[in-house]
C-alpha positions as CSV (number, residue, x, y, z in Angstrom):
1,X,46.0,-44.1,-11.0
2,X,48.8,-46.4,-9.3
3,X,50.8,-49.0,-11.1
4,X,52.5,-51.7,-9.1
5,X,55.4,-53.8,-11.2
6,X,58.1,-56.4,-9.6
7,X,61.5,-57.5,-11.6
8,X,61.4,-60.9,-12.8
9,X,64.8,-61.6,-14.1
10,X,65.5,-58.5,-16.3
11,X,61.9,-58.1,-16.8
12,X,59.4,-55.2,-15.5
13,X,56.4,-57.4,-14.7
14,X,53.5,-54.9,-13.9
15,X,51.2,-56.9,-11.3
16,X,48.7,-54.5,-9.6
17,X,47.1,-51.7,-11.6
18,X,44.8,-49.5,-9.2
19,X,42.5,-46.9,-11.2
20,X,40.2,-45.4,-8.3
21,X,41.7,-42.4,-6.7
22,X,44.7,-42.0,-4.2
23,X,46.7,-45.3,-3.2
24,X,49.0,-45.4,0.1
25,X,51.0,-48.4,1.2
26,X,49.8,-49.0,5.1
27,X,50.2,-52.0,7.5
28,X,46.8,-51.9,8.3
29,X,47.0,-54.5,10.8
30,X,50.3,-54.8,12.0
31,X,51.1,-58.1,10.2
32,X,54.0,-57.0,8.8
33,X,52.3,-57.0,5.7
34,X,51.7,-53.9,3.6
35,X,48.2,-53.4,2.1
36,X,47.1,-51.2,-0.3
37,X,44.5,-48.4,0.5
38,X,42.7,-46.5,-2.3
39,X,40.4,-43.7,-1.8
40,X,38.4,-41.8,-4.0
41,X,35.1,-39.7,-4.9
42,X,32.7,-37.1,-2.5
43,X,31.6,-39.0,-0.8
44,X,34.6,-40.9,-0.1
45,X,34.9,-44.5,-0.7
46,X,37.8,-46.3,-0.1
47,X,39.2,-50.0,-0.6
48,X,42.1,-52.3,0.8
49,X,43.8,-54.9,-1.3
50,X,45.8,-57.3,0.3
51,X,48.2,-59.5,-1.4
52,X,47.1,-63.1,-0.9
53,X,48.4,-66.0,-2.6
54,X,49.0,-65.4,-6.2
55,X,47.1,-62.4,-6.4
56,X,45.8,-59.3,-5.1
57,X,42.0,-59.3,-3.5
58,X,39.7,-55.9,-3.2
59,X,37.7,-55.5,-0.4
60,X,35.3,-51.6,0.5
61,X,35.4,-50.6,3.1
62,X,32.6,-49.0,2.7
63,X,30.7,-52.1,2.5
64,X,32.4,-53.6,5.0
65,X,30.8,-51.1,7.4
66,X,28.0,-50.3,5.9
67,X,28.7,-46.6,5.7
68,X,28.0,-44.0,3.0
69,X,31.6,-42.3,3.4
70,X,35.5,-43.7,4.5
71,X,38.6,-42.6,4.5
72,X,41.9,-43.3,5.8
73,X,43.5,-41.1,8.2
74,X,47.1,-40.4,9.0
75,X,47.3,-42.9,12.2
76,X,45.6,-45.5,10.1
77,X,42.2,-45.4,11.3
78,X,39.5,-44.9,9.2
79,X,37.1,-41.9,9.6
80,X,33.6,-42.9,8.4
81,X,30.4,-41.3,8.9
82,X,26.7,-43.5,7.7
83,X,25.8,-41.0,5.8
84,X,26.9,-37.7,4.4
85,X,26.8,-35.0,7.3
86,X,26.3,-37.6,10.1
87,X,28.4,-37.6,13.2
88,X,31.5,-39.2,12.4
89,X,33.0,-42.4,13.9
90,X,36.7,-44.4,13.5
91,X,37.6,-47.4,12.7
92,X,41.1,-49.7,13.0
93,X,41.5,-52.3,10.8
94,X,43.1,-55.4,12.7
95,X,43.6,-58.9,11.9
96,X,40.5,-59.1,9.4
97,X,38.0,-57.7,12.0
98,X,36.8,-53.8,12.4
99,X,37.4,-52.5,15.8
100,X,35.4,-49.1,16.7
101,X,37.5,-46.4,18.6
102,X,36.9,-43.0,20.1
């Protein structure tokens, strides 16, 4: 579990509570904007939230690629494989749209 909190004044405002597995801070995209990647369970499933407006916004990857397993590796690609024991493949996350790599 992960707990995000800003100050407000004198106050500890907690603003981002993630419960599934290990978070990592990673421009993603190289906005210049950090977003949050969670991974968690065998197989692996992972999410990004991205600050946007007021809020924070949860998106699988999993879903997003229609795989079985993802995870985030340390260049910040994403290993993924269909299903469990299938070849795997990478991803890179760039300016809302999935790019395949070698």
């Amino acid at each position: 579990m992960q707990n995000y909190f800003a100050w407000e004044g004198e106050a500890v405002i907690p603003f981002l509570k993630i419960d599934t597995g290990h978070a990592k801070e990673v421009d993603l995209d190289g906005d210049g904007t950090i977003e949050i990647v969670a991974t968690h369970g065998a197989p692996m499933a992972s999410s990004i939230y991205k600050r946007e407006n007021n809020g924070f916004f949860a998106s699988s990857v999993n879903e997003a690629l229609d795989v079985e397993s993802a995870w985030l590796l340390a260049d910040n690609r994403f290993e993924v494989q269909e299903k469990v024991g299938a070849a795997a493949e990478w991803y890179r996350y760039r300016s809302g749209e999935w790019i395949a790599e070698k």
